[in-house]
N, C-alpha and C positions, 0 to 999 in steps of 0.2 A: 512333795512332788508337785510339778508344776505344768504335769502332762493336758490339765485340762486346758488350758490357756496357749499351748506351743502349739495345737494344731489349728493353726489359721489356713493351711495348703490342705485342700481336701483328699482324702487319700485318693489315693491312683487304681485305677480301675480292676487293675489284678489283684489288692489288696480288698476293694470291695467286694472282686466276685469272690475271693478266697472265703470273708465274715458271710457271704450269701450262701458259700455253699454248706457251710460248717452250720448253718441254722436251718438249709432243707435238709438234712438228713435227720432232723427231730422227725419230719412228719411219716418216716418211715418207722420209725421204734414201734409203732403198735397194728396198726391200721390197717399196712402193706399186705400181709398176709390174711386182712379177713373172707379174702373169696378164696383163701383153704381152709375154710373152716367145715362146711359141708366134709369136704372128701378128707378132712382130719379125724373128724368124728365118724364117719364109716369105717375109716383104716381101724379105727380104738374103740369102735362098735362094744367090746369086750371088758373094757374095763370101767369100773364104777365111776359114778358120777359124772362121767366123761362128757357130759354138755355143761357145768362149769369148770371143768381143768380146760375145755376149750375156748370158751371164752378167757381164762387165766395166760393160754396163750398170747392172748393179743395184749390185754394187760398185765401180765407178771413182769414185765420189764419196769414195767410201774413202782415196782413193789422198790426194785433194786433204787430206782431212780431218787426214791424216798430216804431212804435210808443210806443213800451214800452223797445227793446233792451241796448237801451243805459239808462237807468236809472238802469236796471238790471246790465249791467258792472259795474254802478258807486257803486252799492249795493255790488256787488262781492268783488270790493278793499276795502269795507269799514264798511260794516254790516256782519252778521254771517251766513257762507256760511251753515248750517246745517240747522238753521230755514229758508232761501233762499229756501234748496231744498225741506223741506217739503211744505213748498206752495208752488213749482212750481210744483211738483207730484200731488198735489190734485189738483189744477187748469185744469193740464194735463189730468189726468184721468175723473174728470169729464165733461169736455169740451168734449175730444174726445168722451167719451161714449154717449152724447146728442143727436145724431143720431141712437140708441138706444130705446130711448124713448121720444123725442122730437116729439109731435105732427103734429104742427103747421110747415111751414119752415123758418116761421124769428124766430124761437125757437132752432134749428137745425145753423143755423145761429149764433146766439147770442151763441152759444156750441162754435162755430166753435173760433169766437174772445176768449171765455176762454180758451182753444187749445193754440191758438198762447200764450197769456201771460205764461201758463204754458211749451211751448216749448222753449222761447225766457230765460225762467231760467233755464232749462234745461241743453240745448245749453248752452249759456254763461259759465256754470257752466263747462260741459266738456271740452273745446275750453280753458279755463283761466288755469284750472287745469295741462293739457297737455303742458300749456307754463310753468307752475311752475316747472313740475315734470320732464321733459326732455328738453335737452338742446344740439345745438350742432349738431353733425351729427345724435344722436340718437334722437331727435325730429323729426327728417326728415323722418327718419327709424318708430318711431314712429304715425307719421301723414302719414303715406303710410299705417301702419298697419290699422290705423283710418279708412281711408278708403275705407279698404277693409270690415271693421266690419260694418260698415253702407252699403256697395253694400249685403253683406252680409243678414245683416236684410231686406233691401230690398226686397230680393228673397222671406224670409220667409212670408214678411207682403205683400206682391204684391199677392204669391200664395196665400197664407189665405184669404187678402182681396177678391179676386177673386172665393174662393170655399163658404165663406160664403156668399159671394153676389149673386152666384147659389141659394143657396137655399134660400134666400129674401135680397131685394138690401139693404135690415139695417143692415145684417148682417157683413158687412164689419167695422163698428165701433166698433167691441166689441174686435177687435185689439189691441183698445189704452189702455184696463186694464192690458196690459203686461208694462205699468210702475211704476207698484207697485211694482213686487220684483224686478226691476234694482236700486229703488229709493231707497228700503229696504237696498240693497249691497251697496249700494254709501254713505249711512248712518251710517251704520257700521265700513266700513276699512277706510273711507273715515276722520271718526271724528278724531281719534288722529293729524292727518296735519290739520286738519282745527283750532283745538285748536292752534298749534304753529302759525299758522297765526294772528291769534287772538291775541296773546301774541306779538309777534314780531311787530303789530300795534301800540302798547303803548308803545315802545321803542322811545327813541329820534333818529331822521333820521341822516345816516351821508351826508355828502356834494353831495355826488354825486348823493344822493337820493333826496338832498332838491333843487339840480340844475334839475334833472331831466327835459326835457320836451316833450310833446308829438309828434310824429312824424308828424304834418299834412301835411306836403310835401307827404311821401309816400302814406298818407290814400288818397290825391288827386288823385295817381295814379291809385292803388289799387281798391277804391271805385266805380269809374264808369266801372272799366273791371270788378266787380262783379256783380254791376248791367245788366251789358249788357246780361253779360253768364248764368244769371237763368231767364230774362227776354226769352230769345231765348230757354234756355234749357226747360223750364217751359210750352213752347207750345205744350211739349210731353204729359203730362197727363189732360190738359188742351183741346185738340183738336185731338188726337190721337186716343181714342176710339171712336167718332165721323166720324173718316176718317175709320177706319176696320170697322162701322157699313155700311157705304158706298158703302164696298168694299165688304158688305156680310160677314164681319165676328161679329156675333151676338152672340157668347157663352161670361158670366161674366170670365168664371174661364180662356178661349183663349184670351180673351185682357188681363188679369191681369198675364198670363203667357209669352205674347209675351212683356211686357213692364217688367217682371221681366226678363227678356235675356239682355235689358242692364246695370242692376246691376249684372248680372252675369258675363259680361263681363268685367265689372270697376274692380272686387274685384280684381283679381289677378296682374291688371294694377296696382293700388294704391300698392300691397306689393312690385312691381317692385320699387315705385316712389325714394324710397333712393338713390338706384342704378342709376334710372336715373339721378336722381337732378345731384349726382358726374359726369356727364360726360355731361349733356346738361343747358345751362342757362334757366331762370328764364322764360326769355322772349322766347325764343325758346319753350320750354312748353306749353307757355300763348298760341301761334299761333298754335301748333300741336293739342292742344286740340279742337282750336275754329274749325279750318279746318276739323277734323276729325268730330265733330260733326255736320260740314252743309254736308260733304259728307254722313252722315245717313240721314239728312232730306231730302236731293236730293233725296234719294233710297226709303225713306216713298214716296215722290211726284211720283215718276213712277212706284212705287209697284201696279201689278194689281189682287195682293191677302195678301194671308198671309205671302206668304213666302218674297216677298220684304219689308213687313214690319217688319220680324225678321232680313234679312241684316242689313239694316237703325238701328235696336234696337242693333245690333252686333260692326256695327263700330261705332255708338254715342259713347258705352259704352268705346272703348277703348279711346274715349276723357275725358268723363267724369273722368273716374281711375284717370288719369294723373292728372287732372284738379284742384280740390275741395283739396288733401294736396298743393299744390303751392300755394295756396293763402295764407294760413294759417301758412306755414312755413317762405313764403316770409316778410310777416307783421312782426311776431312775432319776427323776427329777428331783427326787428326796433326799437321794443318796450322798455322803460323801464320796470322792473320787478313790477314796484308799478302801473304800467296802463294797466297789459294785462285785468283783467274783463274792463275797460274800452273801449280795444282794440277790447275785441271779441265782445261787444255788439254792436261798432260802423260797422265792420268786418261783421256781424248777420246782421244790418239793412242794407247795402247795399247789399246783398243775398236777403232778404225776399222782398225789398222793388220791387227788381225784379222778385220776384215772383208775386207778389200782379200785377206789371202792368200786367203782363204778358197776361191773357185774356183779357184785355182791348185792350192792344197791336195790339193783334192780329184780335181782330174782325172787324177793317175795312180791315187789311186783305182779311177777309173771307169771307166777303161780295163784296171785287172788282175780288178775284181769286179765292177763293172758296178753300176746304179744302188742297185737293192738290196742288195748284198754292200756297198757304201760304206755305208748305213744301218747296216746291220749293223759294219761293222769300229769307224765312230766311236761308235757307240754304246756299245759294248764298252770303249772305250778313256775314254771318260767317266763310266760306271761305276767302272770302276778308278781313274780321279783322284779319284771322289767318298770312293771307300774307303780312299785315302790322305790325302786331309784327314780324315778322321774319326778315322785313326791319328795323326794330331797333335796332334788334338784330347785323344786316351787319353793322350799323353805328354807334351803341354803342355798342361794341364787351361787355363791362362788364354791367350789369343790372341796369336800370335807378338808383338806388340808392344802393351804395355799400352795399355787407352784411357785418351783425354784428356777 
């Protein structure tokens, strides 16, 4: 295949917003719906355990994400990325809508695992695309644009989610039918490159493609600082409206607007990321992010209202900006061209699979320190990884594994 070198014409706009839109609707799969979490757990008041099956809510799509990523990768390099995306859009839409009309909550549940399979095709789909179609320093430029379009949808799907869960806590799922017309555009501009892909699959390989192999030195690296960073990150929507209920702050649309302030704050970080990538390494990043965002959790833990809870959501987000293109840029630079769906799916499950622990994680936590002592303990502890990438950084001036 020779797909990496033919695109010297930069894609065309409607092809870009298509890869943009298919990568904000990742930032809906778990988050969207935390300001129903309050009036989910009064609805389910009655059944066991029900403050973590709610929490499960937000991450059980996690679960799916996990354990179906990497067969989706392998689908991407090798089956027809258009029928790919139309089952992963209906999956998506009607998973997410489930909470809609799900009666029952292992019904609502069982929505929540179609979710994930439907986001984990998604994802993969924009993630593979974005390695195809840019290359270079303009990947970098465009995975900072990335995002900033998912901090972006964020804002939108965090306030939405929050004003229809004002006026009933189901109303926050009716969010996820907004991947109909991204799936529509992606379908569209998207088909003509997916044919050439197609086509250039029945070509005979040349050498460099039939030696190819896949990077798993770097996915070593890679993979468990992915884990860590949504496993920690993922305690925000997870236990955060719990901690402002705490603290007296009991409005759906004031938690879903104080947790949309840290994607407000990411977006303009991530269009920074090109810029910074040229002047700061890989590993210096890795640590500025982690640090920045236990310095937010610090600020949740001694917030004794709303307003240190929007510091804490201010400085997280200028970790997160930075954070989410470096990983994506970093990999892909490793990758062969004939393994990035493979790449982004394995890339996907160590993300999700930290999402998925993520409340598990945390609830002994919360049960030895309670909501804000957990703020505080991971906060602490993600400072300290940040100051350990940074000692890598002192001792391997260039990034564990050279770029490509």
């Amino acid at each position: 295949m020779k797909m990496d070198h033919a695109q010297e014409t930069p894609p065309s706009g409607a092809v870009t917003a298509a890869v943009l839109g298919l990568a904000s609707m990742t930032i809906m799969a778990n988050a969207t719906v935390a300001s129903s979490l309050p009036g989910l757990r009064e609805h389910y008041a009655g059944v066991p355990h029900i403050d973590t099956l709610a929490g499960l809510i937000v991450t059980l799509p996690s679960l799916a994400i996990v354990l179906s990523a990497g067969v989706m990768g392998v689908l991407i390099d090798r089956w027809d990325r258009q029928k790919l995306l139309v089952l992963t859009a209906a999956l998506y839409c009607i998973g997410g809508t489930s909470g809609l009309w799900a009666e029952s909550l292992w019904g609502m549940l069982a929505g929540r695992l179609a979710l994930g399979l439907g986001v984990a095709g998604t994802m993969n789909l924009g993630m593979t695309w974005a390695g195809d179609l840019w290359h270079g320093p303009a990947r970098a430029r465009f995975l900072g644009m990335q995002g900033a379009a998912i901090s972006a949808a964020g804002i939108v799907f965090m306030l939405a989610g929050g004003a229809l869960a004002s006026l009933h806590w189901r109303g926050a799922f009716a969010v996820y039918a907004l991947i109909l017309p991204i799936a529509a555009l992606a379908f569209v501009v998207l088909g003509p490159r997916a044919r050439q892909m197609q086509a250039a699959r029945g070509r005979p390989a040349d050498r460099s493609t039939s030696s190819a192999r896949f990077p798993w030195a770097a996915y070593a690296f890679i993979a468990p600082l992915a884990f860590l960073f949504q496993t920690a990150f993922y305690v925000t929507p997870t236990r955060l409206p719990f901690h402002l209920e705490a603290l007296g702050v009991t409005s759906p649309f004031v938690v879903g607007a104080l947790m949309a302030a840290l994607v407000a704050v990411s977006a303009p970080m991530s269009l920074m990321y090109g810029r910074i990538r040229a002047r700061l390494s890989a590993m210096v990043i890795f640590g500025l992010s982690f640090a920045l965002i236990g310095l937010g959790f610090l600020a949740h833990a001694t917030a004794s209202g709303w307003q240190g809870v929007l510091a804490g959501s201010m400085i997280g987000g200028l970790g997160m900006g930075i954070s989410m293109p470096n990983y994506t840029t970093w990999f892909m630079a490793r990758v062969p061209a004939t393994m990035r769906g493979r790449a982004s799916g394995l890339l996907t499950t160590a993300f999700f699979l930290g999402q998925f622990a993520s409340p598990l994680a945390s609830a002994p936590l919360v049960a030895a320190f309670g909501l804000a002592g957990t703020f505080a303990v991971v906060g602490g502890a993600l400072i300290a990884l940040g100051g350990g990438l940074w000692a890598l950084h002192v001792l391997r001036p260039e990034p564990a594994f050279a770029e490509a």
